[in-house]
C-alpha positions as a LaTeX table, in Angstrom:
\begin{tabular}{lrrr}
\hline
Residue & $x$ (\AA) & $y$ (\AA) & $z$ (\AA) \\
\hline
Unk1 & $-5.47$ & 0.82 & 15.09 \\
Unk2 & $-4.11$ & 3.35 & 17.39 \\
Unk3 & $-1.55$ & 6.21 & 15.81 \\
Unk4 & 1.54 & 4.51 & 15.32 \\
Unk5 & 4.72 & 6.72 & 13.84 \\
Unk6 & 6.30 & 4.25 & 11.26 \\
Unk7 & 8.73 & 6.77 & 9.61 \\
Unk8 & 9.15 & 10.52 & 8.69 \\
Unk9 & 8.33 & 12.31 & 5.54 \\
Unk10 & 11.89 & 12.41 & 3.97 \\
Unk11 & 11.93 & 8.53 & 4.17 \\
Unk12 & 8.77 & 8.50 & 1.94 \\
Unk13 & 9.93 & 9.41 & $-1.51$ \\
Unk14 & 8.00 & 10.63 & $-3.58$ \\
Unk15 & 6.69 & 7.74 & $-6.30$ \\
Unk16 & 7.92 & 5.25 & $-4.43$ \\
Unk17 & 7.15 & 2.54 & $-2.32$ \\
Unk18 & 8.21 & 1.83 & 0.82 \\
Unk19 & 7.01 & $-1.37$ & 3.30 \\
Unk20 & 7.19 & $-0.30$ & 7.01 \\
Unk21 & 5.73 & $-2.81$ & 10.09 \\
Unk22 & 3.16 & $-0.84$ & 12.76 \\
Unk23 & 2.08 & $-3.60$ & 15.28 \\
Unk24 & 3.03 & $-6.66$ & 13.63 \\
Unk25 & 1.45 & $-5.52$ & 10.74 \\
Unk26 & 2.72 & $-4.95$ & 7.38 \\
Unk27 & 2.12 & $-1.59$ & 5.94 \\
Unk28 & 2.88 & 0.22 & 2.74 \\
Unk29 & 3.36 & 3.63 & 2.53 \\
Unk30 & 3.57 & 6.13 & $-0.36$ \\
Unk31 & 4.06 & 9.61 & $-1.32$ \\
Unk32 & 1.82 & 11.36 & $-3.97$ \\
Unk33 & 2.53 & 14.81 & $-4.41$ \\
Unk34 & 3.03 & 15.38 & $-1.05$ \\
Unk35 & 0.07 & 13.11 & 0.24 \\
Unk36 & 0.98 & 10.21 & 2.18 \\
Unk37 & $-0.87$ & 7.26 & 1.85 \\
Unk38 & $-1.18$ & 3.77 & 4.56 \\
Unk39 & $-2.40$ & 0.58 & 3.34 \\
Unk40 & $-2.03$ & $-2.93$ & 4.24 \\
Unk41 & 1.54 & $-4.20$ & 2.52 \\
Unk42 & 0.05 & $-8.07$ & 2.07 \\
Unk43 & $-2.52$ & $-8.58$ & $-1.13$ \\
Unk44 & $-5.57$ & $-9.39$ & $-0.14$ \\
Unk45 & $-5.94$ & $-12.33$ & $-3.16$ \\
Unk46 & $-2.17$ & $-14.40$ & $-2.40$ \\
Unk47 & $-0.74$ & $-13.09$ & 0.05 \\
Unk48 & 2.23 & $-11.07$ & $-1.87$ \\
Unk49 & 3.97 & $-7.96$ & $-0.73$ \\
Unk50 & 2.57 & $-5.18$ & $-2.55$ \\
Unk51 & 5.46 & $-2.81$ & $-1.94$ \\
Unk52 & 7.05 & $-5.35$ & $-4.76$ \\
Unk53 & 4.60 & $-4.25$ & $-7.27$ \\
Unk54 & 4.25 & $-1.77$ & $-9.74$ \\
Unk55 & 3.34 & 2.31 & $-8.72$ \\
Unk56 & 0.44 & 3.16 & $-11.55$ \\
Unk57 & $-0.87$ & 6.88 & $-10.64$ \\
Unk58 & $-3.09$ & 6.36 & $-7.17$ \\
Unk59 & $-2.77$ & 2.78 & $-7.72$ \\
Unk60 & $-0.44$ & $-0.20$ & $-7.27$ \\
Unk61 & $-0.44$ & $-3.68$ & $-9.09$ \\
Unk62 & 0.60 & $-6.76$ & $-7.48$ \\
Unk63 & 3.65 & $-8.91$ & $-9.12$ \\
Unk64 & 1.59 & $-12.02$ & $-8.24$ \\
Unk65 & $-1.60$ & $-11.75$ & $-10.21$ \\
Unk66 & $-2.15$ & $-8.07$ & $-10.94$ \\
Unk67 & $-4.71$ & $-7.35$ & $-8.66$ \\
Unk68 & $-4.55$ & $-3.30$ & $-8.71$ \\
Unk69 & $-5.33$ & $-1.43$ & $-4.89$ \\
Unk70 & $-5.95$ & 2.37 & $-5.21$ \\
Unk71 & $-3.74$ & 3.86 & $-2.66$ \\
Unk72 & $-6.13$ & 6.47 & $-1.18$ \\
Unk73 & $-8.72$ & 3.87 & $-0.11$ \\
Unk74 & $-7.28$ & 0.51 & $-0.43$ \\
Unk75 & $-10.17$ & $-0.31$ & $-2.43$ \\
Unk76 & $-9.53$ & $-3.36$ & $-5.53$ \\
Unk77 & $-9.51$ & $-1.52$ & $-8.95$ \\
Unk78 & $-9.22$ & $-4.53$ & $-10.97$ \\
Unk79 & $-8.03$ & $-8.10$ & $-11.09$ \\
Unk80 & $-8.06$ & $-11.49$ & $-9.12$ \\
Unk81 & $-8.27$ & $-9.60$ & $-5.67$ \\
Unk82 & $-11.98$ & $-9.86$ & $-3.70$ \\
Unk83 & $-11.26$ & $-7.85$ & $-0.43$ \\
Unk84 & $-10.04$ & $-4.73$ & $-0.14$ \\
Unk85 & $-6.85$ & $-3.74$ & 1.67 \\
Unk86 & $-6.91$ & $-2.14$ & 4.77 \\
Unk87 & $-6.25$ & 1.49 & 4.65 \\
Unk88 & $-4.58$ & 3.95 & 7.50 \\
Unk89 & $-4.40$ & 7.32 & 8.47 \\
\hline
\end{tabular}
């Protein structure tokens, strides 16, 4: 995906997070000690948003079924989830 600006820094707070759309797309965003961090807002396993879910250090956990993303990577820590989410720039 081509560069897309989908906010500015001040609108990511810190520990929180924050759903934006770039392209159609979904897209959560987060700010970790000043390091922003893209993945795909839509879990991989059911389909639920994961800017509902739960911030856990570099991670997030989906309400749904608990599948846990890291937030650097998108990668699937633990739980029901298969695929990793995808993960942006």
């Amino acid at each position: 995906m081509p560069f897309v600006k989908v906010a500015v820094k001040k609108d990511v707070v810190s520990g929180r997070l924050m759903s934006v759309e770039a392209n159609g797309n979904a897209i959560l965003l987060t700010n970790l000690g000043n390091h922003y961090y893209a993945i795909w807002d839509t879990c991989t396993h059911i389909g639920c948003m994961l800017s509902d879910g739960e911030l856990t250090g570099e991670n997030v956990k989906c309400v749904c079924h608990g599948s846990i993303f890291g937030l650097k990577t998108g990668g699937v820590a633990k739980g029901s989830a298969r695929q990793p989410e995808p993960a942006y720039q």
